[in-house]
N, C-alpha and C positions, 0 to 999 in steps of 0.2 A: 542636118549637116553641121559640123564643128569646121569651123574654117581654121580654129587655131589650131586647132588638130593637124591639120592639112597642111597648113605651114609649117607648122613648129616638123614636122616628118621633109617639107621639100629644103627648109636649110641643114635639116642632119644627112640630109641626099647629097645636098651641094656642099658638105663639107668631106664625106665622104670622099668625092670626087676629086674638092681640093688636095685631100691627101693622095689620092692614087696620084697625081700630075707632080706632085711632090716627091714622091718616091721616083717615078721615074725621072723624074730632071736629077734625083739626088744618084741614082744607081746608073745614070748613062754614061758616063765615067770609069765605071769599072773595071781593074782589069778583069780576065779572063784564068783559069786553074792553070792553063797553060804557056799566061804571060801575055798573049796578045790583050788587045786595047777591042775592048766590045761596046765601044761609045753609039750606041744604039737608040739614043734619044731623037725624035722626032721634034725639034723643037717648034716649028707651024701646028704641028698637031697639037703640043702640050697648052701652045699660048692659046689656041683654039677652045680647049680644054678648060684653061685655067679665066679664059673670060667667059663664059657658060658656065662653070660655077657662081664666077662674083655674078653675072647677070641672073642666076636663078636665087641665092641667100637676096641679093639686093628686090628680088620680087615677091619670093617670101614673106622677108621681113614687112615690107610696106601692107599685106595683107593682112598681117599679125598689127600691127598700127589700124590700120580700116575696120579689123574686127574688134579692137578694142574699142576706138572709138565710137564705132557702132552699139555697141554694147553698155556705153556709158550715156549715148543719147535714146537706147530703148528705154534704160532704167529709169531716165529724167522723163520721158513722156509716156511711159504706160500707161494705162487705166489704176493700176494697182497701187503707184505714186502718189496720185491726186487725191486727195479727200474731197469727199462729196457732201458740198453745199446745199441743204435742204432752202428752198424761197421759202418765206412766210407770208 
């Protein structure tokens, strides 16, 4: 299992996301072809949204850190590291 895999895929998810919540706060505003105001924005739901994203990159990320550091203490304590000391 590739963890960085896994994260580096759930902060392009949680940015995804950030831009759909972007677009609609940016288009709720609009008028309408026939003039009226179709301000249609949900704003509880976008903020809902738009913290579900930072809380999913912000978890993400810390995963992509855990695995790197992981990965820097396997490489430091492997068998494969060490050279082996012959006793005489």
């Amino acid at each position: 299992m590739d963890l960085s895999a896994i994260a580096l895929q759930g902060t392009q998810q949680a940015e995804t996301q950030l831009n759909s919540v972007a677009n609609a706060l940016a288009t709720g505003g609009a008028s309408a072809t026939n003039g009226a105001n179709t301000d249609v924005a949900d704003l509880s739901t976008e903020v809902v949204a738009l913290s579900s994203a930072q809380n999913s990159f912000a978890i993400n990320l810390s995963t992509l850190k855990t695995q790197t550091r992981f990965s820097r203490a396997h490489s430091i304590f492997s068998p494969e590291s060490h050279q082996t000391w012959q006793v005489l």
